[in-house]
C-alpha positions as CSV (number, residue, x, y, z in Angstrom):
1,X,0.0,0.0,0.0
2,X,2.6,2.2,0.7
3,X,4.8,1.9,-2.1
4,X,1.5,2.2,-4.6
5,X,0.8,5.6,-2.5
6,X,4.6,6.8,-3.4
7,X,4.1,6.2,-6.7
8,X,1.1,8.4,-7.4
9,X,2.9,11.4,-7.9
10,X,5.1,9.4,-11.0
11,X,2.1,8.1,-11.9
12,X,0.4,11.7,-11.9
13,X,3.6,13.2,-13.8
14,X,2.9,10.7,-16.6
15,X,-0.7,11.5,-16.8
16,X,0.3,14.8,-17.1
17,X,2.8,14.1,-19.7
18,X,0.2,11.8,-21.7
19,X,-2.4,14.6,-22.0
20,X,0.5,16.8,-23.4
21,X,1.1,14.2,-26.4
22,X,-2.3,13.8,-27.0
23,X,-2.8,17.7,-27.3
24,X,0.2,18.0,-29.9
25,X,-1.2,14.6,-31.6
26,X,-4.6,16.6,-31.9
27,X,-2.8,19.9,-32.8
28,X,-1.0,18.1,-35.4
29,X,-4.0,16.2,-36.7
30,X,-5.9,19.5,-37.2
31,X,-3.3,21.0,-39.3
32,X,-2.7,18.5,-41.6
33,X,-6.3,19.0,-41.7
34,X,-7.4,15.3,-40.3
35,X,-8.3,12.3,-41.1
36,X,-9.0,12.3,-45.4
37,X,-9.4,15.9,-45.1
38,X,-6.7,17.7,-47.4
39,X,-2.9,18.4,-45.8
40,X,-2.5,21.5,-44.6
41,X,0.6,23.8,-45.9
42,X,2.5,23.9,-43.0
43,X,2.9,27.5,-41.3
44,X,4.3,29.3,-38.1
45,X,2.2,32.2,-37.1
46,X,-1.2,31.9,-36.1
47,X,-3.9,34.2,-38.3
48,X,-1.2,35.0,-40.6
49,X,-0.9,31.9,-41.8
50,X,0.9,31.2,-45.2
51,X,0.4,35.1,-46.3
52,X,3.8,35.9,-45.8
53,X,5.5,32.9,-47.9
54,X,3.0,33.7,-50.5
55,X,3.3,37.3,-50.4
56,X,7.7,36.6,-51.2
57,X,7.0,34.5,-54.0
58,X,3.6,33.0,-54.8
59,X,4.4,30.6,-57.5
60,X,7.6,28.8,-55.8
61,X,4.8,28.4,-52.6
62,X,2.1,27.0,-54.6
63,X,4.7,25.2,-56.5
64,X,6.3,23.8,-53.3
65,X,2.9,22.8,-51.8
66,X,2.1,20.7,-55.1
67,X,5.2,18.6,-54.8
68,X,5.0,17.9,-51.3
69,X,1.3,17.6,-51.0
70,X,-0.4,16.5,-54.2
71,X,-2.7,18.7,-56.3
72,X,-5.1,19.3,-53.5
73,X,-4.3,21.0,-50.4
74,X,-5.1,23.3,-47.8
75,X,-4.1,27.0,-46.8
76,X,-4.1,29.2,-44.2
77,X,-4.2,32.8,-44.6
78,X,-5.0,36.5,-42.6
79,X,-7.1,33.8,-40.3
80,X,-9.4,31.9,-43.3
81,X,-8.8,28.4,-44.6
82,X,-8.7,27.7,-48.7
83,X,-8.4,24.7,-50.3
84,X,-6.6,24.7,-53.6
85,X,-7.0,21.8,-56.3
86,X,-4.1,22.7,-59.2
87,X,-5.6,19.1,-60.6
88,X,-7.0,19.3,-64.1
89,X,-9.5,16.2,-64.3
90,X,-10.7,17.7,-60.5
91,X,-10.7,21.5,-62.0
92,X,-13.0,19.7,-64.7
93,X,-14.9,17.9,-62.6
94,X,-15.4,20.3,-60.5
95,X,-16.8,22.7,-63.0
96,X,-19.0,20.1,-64.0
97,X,-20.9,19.5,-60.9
98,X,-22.2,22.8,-60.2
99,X,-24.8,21.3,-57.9
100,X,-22.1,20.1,-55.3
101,X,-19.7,23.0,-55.8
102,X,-21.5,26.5,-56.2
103,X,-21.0,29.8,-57.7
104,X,-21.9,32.3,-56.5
105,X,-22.5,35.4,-59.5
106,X,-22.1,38.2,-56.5
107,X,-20.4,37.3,-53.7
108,X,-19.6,39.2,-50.8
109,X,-16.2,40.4,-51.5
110,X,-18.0,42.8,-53.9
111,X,-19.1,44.7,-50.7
112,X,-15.4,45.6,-49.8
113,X,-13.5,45.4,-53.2
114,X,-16.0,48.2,-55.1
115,X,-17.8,49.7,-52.3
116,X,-21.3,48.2,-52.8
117,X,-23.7,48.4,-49.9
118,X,-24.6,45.0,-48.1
119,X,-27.9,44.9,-49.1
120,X,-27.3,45.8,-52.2
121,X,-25.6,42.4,-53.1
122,X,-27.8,40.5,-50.9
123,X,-31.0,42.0,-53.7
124,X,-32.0,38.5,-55.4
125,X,-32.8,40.7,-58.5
126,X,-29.0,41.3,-59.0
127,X,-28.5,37.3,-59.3
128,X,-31.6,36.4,-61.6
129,X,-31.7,39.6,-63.4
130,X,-28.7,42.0,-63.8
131,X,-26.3,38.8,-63.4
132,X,-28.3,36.8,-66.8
133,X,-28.1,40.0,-68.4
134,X,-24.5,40.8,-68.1
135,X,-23.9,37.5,-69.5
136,X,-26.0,38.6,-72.9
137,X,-24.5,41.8,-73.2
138,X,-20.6,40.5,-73.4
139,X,-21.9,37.3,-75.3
140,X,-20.5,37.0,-78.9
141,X,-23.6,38.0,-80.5
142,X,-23.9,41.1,-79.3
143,X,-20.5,42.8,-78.1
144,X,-20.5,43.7,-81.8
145,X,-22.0,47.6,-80.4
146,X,-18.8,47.6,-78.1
147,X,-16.2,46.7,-80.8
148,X,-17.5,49.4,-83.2
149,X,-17.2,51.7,-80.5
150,X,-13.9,49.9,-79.2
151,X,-12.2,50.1,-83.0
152,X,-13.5,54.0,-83.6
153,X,-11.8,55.3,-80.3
154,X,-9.2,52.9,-81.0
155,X,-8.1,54.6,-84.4
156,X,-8.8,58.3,-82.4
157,X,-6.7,58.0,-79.7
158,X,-3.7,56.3,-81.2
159,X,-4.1,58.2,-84.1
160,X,-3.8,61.3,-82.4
161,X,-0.9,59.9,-80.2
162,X,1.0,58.9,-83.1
163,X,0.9,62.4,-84.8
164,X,2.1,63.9,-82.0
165,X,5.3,61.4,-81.4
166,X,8.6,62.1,-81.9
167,X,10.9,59.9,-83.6
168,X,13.4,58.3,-81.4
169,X,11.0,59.2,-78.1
170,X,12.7,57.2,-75.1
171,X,10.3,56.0,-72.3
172,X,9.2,53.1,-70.6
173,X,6.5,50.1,-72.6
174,X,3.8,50.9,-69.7
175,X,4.1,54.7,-69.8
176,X,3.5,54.4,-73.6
177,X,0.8,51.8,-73.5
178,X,-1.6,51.5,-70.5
179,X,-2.8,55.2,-70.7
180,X,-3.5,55.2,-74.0
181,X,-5.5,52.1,-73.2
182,X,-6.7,53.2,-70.4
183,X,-8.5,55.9,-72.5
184,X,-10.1,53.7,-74.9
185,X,-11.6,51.5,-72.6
186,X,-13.0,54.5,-71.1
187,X,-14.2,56.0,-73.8
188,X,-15.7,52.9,-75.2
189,X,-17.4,52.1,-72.1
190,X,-18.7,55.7,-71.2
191,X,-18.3,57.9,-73.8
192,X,-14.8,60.4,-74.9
193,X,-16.1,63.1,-72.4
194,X,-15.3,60.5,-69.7
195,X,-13.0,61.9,-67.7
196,X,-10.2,59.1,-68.1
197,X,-6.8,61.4,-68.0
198,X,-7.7,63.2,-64.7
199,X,-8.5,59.8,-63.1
200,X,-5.6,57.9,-64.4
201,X,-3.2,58.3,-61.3
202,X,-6.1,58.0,-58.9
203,X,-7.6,54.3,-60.9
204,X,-4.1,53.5,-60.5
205,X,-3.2,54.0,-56.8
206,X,-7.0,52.2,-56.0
207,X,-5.3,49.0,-58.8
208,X,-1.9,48.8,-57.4
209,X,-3.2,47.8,-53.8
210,X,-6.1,46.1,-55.0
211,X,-4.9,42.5,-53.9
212,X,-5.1,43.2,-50.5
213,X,-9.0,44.9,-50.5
214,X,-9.5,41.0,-51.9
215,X,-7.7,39.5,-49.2
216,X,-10.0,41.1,-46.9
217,X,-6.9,42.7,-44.4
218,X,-7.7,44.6,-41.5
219,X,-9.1,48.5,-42.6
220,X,-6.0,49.8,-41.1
221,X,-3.9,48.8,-44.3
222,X,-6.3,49.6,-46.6
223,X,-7.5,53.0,-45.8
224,X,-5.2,54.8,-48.6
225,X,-6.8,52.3,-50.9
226,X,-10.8,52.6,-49.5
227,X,-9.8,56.2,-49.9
228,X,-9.1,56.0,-53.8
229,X,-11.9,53.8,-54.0
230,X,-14.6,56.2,-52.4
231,X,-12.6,59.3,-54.8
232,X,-13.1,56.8,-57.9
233,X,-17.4,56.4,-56.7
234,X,-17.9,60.0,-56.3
235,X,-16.6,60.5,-60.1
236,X,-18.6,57.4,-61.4
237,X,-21.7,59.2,-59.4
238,X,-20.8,62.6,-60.9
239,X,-21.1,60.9,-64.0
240,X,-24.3,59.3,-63.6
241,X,-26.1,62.5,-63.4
242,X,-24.7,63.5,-66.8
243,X,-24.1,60.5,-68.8
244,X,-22.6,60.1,-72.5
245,X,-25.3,60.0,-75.0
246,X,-23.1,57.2,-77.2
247,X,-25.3,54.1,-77.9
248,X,-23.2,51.6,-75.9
249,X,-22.3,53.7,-72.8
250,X,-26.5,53.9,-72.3
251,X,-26.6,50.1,-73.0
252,X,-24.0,49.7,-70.1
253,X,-26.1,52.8,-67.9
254,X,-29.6,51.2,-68.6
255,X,-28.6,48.0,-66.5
256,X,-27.1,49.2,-64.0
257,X,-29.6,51.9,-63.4
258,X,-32.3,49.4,-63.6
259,X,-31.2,48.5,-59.9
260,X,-32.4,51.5,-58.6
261,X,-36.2,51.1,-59.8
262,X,-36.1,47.0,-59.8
263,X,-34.3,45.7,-57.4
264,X,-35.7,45.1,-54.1
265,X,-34.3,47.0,-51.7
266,X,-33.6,49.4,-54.6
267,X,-30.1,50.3,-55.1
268,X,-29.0,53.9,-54.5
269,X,-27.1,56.2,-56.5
270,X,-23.7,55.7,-55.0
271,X,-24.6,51.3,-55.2
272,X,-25.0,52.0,-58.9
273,X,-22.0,54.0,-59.2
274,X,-19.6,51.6,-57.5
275,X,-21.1,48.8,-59.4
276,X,-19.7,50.6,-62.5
277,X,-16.9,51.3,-60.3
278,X,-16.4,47.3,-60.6
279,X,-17.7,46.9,-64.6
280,X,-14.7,49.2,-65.2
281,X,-11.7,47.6,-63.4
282,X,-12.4,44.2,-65.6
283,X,-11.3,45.6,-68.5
284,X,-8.9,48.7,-67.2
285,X,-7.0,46.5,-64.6
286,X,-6.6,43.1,-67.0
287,X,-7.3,44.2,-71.0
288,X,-4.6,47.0,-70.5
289,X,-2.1,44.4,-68.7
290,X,-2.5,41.6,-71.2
291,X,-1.9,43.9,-74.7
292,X,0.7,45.4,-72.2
293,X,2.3,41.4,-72.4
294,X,2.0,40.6,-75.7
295,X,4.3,43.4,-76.8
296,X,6.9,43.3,-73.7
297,X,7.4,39.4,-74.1
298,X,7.9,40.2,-78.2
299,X,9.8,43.1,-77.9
300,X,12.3,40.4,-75.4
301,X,12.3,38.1,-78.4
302,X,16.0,37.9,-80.6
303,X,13.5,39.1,-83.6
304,X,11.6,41.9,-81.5
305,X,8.3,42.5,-83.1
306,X,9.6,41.9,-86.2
307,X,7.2,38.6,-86.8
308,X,4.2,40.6,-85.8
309,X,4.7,43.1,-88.3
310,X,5.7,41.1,-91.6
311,X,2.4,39.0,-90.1
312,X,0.1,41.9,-89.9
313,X,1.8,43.7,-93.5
314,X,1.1,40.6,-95.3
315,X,-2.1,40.2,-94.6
316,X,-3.2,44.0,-95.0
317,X,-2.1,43.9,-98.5
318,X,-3.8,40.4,-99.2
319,X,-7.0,42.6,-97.8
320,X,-6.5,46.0,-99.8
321,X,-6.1,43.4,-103.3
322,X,-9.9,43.3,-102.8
323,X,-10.2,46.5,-100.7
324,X,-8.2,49.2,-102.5
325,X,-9.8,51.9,-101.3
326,X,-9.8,50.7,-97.4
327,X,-7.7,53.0,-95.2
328,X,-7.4,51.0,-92.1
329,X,-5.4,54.1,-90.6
330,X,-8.1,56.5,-90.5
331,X,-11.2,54.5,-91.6
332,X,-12.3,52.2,-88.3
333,X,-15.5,50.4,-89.9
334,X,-12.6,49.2,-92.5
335,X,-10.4,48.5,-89.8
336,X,-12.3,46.2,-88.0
337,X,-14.2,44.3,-90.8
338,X,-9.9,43.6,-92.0
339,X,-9.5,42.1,-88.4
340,X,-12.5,39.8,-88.5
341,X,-11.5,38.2,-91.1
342,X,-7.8,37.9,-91.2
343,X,-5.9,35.0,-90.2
344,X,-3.0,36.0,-88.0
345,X,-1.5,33.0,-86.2
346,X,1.2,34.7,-85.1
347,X,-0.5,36.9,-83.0
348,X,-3.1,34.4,-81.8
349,X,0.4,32.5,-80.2
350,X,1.4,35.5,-79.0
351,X,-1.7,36.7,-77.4
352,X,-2.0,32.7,-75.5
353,X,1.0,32.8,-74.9
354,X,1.9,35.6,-73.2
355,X,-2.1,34.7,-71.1
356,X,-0.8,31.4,-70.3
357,X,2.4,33.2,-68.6
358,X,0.6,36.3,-66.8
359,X,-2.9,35.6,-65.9
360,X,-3.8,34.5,-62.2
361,X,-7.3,34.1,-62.2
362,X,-8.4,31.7,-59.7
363,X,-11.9,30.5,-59.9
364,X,-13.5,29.5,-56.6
365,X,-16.5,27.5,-55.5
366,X,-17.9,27.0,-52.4
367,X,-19.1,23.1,-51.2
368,X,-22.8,22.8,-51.0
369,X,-24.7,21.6,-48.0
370,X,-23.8,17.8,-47.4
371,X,-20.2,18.3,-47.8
372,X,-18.2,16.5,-50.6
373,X,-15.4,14.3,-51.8
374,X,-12.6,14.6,-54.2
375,X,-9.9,12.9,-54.6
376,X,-10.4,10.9,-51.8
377,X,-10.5,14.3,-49.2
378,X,-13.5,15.0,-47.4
379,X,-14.8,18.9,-48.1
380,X,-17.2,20.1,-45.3
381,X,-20.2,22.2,-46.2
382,X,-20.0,25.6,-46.7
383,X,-15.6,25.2,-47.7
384,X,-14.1,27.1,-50.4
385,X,-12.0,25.0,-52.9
386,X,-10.0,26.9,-55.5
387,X,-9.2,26.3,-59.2
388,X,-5.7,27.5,-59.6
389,X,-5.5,27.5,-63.3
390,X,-1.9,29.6,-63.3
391,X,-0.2,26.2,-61.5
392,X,-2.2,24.9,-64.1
393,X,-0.2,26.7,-66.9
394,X,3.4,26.7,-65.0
395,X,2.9,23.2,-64.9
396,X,6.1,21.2,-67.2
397,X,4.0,18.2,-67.5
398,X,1.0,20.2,-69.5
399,X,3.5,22.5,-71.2
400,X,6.8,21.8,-71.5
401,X,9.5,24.5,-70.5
402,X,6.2,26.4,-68.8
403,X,8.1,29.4,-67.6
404,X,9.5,30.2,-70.9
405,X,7.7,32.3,-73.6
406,X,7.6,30.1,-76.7
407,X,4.6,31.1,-78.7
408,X,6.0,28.6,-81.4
409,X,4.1,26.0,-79.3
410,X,0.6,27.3,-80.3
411,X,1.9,26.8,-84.2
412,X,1.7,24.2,-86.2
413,X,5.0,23.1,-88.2
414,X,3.5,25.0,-91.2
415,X,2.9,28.2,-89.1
416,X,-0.9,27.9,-88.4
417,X,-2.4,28.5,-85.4
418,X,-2.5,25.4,-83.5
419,X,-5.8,24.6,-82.4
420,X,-5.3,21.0,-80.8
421,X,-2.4,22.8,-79.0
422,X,-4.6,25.8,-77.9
423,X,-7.0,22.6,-76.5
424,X,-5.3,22.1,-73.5
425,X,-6.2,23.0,-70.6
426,X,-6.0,27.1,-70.9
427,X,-7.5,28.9,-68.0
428,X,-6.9,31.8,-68.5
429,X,-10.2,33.0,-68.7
430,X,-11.1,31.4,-66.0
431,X,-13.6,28.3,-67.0
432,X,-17.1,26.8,-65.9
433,X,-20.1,29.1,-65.8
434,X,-17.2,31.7,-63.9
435,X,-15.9,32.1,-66.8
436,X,-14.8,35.7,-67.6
437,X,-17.7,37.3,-69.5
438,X,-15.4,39.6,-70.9
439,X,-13.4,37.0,-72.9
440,X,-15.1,37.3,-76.5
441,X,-14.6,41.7,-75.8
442,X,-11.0,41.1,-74.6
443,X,-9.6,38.7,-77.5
444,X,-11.3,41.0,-80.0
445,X,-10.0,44.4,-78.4
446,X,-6.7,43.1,-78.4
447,X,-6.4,42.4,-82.0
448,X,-7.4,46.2,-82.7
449,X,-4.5,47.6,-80.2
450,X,-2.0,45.3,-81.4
451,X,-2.7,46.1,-85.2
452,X,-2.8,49.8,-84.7
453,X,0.4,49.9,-82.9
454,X,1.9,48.1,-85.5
455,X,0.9,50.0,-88.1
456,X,1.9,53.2,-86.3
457,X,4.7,52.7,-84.5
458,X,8.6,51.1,-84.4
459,X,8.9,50.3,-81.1
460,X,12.0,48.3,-80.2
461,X,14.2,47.9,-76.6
462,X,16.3,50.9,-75.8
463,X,19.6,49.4,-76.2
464,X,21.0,51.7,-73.5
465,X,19.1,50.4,-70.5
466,X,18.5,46.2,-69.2
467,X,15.7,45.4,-69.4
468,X,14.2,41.7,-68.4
469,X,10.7,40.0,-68.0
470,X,9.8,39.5,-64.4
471,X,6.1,39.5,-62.9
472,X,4.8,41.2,-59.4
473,X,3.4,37.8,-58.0
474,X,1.7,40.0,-55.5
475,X,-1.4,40.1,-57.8
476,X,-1.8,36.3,-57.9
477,X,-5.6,35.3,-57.7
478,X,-6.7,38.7,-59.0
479,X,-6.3,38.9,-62.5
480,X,-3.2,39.4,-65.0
481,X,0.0,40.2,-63.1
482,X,2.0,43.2,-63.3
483,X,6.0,43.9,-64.3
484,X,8.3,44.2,-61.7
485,X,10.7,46.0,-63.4
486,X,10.1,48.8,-66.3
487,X,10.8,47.7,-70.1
488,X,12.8,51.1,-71.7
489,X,12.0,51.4,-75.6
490,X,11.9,53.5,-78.4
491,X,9.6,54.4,-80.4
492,X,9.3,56.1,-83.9
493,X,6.6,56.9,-86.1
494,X,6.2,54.3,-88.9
495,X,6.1,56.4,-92.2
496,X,5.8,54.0,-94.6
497,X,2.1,53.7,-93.6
């Protein structure tokens, strides 16, 4: 009896002990996420999460978490759980069932990212009515009123930038091209007396902090970017109350405005502003981004943009054998019926190419009530599981040598454009019914830019300063990425046009 009674305290000690393994078992167990629930990316700090090895270097993290967890895993970030799936036949799949994994047309983010009010997302009228006829408006049969609009301000703008240009004009590729982009999306989506120059700076300082309003961070480190945002609103509301009379800036008014008589509760003035607020960054944060690519990765080419522009030559004289009196200069309606219809493989390899390398769009869904399984994890209702189609694209089983720019690989071996090539998997669009609605506008507008500033301009490196390719990877998840570093050139007027 006595020697049991000495040995309660030992036996205490290891109780004591005991509970302490079981607590770091259990702690363990719930981040790797549990039994056939997804591993968990390890992390160290608490709430923080994985933000700040993602934040370094997004694509060697994601990258990392592939290779040592498979194509489906977990991550913690600024105190929310995601899981990602990089998986194409479970990015497929999960596109397919749209019963099990839901999209949502208007989620919450909205509320925060563009300044909409809560209720006015929550309004079921902006899901069956406004969403359905978004969809309609950008569809390929009728964003024909946008690209006559789109190819007329085209030719303006850059027409009247290239007479005033100076041969030999040194400056940096995104001084020369996102303003003068910038301005013809804004023109074709509200008219030329939008205001576009005197918002440029202010659109930009609201973009170039725009990841983190879509992480959700604490207010603190977003109030220089709320406070663009509410600037940017007050100029969209400004405009309401004297809009453009152009045919397509009232097709994009009337729906929007239809919120403040239909919707129930009605939208007010300022929700219809900032919901334009949010139809304008698609275009002006991405469009202006990808044409931005397609010429920095040619102009890093041995041949520079020489291949573009023997491309686009051949095929405007082919055109002017039948069309002798087009002037695809100065004559828009000419310019965009020649674009239609010519075949430029090239530039379609460049264009996907040059997507393939830059876009980040992630497409997320969120696990309907009874919970889910794929590929062999169990989801739990109410999870978000995200498509990452850019691991997708940086992935050297899919495409070979993915981090390089070879645009040859969407061409056949007689130099057409590859379309079994273009067939794999290519999100950069996004896919499913989240699908960017602004694809058919974008791949169209993007032939126009290109073929104008080829047909006006020599635009080459400056051999004076390096210049390299390397992306901002602080945008992943939001859209096309951003350079890191300036690309110097020089440009001339072409006169032989």
């Amino acid at each position: 009896m006595i020697h049991l009674v000495s040995l309660l305290p030992f036996a205490k000690a290891l109780q004591v002990v005991f509970l302490f393994w079981c607590g770091i078992r259990l702690v363990r167990h719930w981040r790797r996420g549990g039994k056939n629930r997804p591993p968990v990316v390890s992390y160290i700090l608490p709430w923080v999460g994985s933000a700040i090895s993602i934040g370094k270097d997004a694509d060697v993290f994601y990258k990392k978490a592939r290779e040592d967890h498979g194509d489906i895993f977990a991550v913690h970030v600024a105190g929310a759980r995601f899981i990602y799936t990089t998986s194409v036949p479970k990015i497929a799949a999960i596109y397919r069932n749209t019963k099990t994994f839901r999209f949502d047309p208007v989620p919450k983010k909205i509320v925060s990212v563009f300044g909409m009010s809560p209720p006015s997302v929550k309004a079921e009228w902006m899901r069956d009515v406004f969403y359905p006829s978004h969809v309609k408006m950008l569809s390929p049969g009728h964003v024909g009123c946008f690209m006559d609009a789109f190819s007329r301000h085209s030719s303006d703008i850059i027409g009247d930038i290239a007479g005033g240009i100076t041969n030999g004009r040194q400056m940096t590729l995104e001084d020369f091209i996102i303003p003068m982009v910038f301005e013809v999306i804004s023109a074709t989506m509200f008219g030329k007396e939008f205001p576009a120059t005197s918002i440029f700076e202010l659109f930009k300082e609201y973009d170039d902090l725009f990841p983190i309003l879509v992480a959700e961070m604490p207010k603190l480190l977003t109030v220089k970017t709320r406070a663009a945002q509410s600037k940017l609103i007050d100029v969209m509301t400004t405009y309401l109350r004297n809009p453009s009379k152009e045919a397509q800036a009232q097709k994009v008014l009337s729906l929007y405005t239809a919120g403040m008589t239909d919707a129930s509760p009605k939208w007010s003035e300022r929700d219809v502003a900032a919901a334009l607020l949010g139809e304008f960054w698609g275009p002006e944060a991405n469009m202006t981004w990808g044409l931005y690519w397609i010429i920095a990765y040619a102009l890093h080419e041995p041949m520079g943009l020489a291949p573009l522009v023997r491309e686009l030559d051949q095929a405007r004289a082919q055109w002017l054998k039948t069309h002798p009196t087009d002037d695809l200069l100065e004559n828009p309606e000419a310019l965009l019926a020649f674009l239609t219809n010519a075949e430029l493989p090239i530039f379609e390899a460049h264009f996907a190419e040059a997507l393939r390398l830059t876009s980040s769009r992630f497409s997320a869904r969120t696990v309907a009530a009874g919970g889910a399984t794929l590929g062999g994890y169990d989801l739990l209702e109410g999870e978000m599981i995200i498509c990452a189609g850019r691991y997708v694209h940086l992935n050297d089983d899919i495409y070979p040598n993915a981090t390089a720019f070879k645009p040859e690989r969407f061409l056949t071996a007689d130099g057409r454009f590859n379309k079994k090539e273009a067939q794999k998997p290519f999100l950069a669009f996004g896919g499913g019914v989240s699908q960017c609605q602004g694809r058919h506008y974008t791949t169209r507008a993007c032939r126009i830019v290109v073929a104008l500033l080829l047909m006006h301009f020599d635009i080459r490196l400056d051999p004076g300063k390096p210049s390299s390719i390397q992306l901002d990877l602080m945008r992943v998840g939001t859209g096309v990425l951003h350079p890191k570093i300036a690309s110097h050139i020089v440009v001339s007027r072409r006169e032989s046009m």
